[in-house]
C-alpha positions as a LaTeX table, in Angstrom:
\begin{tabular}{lrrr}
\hline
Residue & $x$ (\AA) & $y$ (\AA) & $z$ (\AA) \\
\hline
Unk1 & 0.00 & 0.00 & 0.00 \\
Unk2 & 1.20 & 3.43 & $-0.45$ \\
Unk3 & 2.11 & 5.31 & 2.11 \\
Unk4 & 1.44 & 9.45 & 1.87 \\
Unk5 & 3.97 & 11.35 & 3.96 \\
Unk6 & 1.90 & 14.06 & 5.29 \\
Unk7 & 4.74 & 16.66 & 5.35 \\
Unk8 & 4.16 & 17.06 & 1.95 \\
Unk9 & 0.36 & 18.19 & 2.59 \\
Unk10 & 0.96 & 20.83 & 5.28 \\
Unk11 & 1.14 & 24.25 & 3.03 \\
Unk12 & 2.49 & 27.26 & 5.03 \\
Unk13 & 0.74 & 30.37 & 5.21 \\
Unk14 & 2.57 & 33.35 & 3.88 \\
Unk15 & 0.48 & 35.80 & 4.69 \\
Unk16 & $-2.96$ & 37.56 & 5.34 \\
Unk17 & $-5.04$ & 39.12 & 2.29 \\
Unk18 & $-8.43$ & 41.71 & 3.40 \\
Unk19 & $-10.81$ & 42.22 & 0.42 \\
Unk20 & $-12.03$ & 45.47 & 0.60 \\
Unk21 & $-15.04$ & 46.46 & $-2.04$ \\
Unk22 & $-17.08$ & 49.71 & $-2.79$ \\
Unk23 & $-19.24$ & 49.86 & $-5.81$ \\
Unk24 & $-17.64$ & 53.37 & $-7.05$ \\
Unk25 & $-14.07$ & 52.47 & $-6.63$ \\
Unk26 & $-13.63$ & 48.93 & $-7.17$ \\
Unk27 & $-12.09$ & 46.23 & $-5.22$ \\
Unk28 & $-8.69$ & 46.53 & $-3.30$ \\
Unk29 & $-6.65$ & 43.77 & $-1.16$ \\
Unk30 & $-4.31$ & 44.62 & 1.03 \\
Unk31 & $-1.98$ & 42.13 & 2.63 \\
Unk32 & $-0.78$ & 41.66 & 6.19 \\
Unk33 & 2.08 & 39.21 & 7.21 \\
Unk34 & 0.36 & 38.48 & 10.63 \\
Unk35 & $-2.92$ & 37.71 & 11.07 \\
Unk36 & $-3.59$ & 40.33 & 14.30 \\
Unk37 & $-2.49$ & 42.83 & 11.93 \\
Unk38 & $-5.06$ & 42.06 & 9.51 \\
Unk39 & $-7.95$ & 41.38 & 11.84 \\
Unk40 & $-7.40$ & 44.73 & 13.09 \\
Unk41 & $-7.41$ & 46.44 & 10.07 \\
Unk42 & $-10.76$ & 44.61 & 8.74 \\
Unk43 & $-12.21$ & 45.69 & 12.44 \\
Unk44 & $-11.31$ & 48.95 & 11.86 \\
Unk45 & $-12.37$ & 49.13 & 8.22 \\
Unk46 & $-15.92$ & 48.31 & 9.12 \\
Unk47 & $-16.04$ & 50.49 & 12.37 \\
Unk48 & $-15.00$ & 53.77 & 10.82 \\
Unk49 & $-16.49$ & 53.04 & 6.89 \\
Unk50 & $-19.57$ & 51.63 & 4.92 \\
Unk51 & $-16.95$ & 49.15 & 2.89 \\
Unk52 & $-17.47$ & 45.85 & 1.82 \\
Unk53 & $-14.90$ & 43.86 & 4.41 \\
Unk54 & $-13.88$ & 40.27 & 4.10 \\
Unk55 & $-12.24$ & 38.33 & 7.15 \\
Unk56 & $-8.80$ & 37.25 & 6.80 \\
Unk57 & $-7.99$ & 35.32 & 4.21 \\
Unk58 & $-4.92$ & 32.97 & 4.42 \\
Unk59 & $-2.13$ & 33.00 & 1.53 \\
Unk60 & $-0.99$ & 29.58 & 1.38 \\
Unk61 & 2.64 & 28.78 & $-0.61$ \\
Unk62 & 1.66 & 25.65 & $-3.01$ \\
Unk63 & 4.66 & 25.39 & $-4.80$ \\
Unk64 & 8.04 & 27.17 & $-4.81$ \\
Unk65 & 9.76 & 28.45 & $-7.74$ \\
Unk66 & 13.42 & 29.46 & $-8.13$ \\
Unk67 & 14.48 & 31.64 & $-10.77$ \\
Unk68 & 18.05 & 33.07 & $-11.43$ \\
Unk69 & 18.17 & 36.72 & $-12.34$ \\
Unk70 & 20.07 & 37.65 & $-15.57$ \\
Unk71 & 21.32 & 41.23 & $-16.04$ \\
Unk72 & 22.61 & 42.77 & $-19.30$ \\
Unk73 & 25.68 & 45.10 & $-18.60$ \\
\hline
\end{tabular}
């Protein structure tokens, strides 16, 4: 039987996305590396405005890509 090693399934969470909406200006997502920092912000946004607030929203890392930079001197 095969045997999943469940290391491979555990994503990490780079940050902390709020989706803020209004029907004039559009949509706008700001993003928060901890997730105090972005519950306080939605809190706030919805206290002190009539904006469209999500919840945090977690950004999770899938996959990993490496690139090398080339520069032309």
């Amino acid at each position: 039987m095969h045997k999943v090693d469940n290391n491979l399934m555990k994503f990490p969470i780079t940050s902390y996305v709020v989706f803020v909406h209004n029907q004039t200006i559009g949509a706008h997502a700001p993003q928060f590396e901890k997730i105090d920092d972005a519950e306080n912000f939605a809190n706030s946004m919805r206290a002190t405005t009539s904006l469209t607030v999500s919840e945090p929203i977690p950004v999770i890392m899938t996959e990993q890509i490496k690139a090398e930079l080339t520069t032309s001197d």
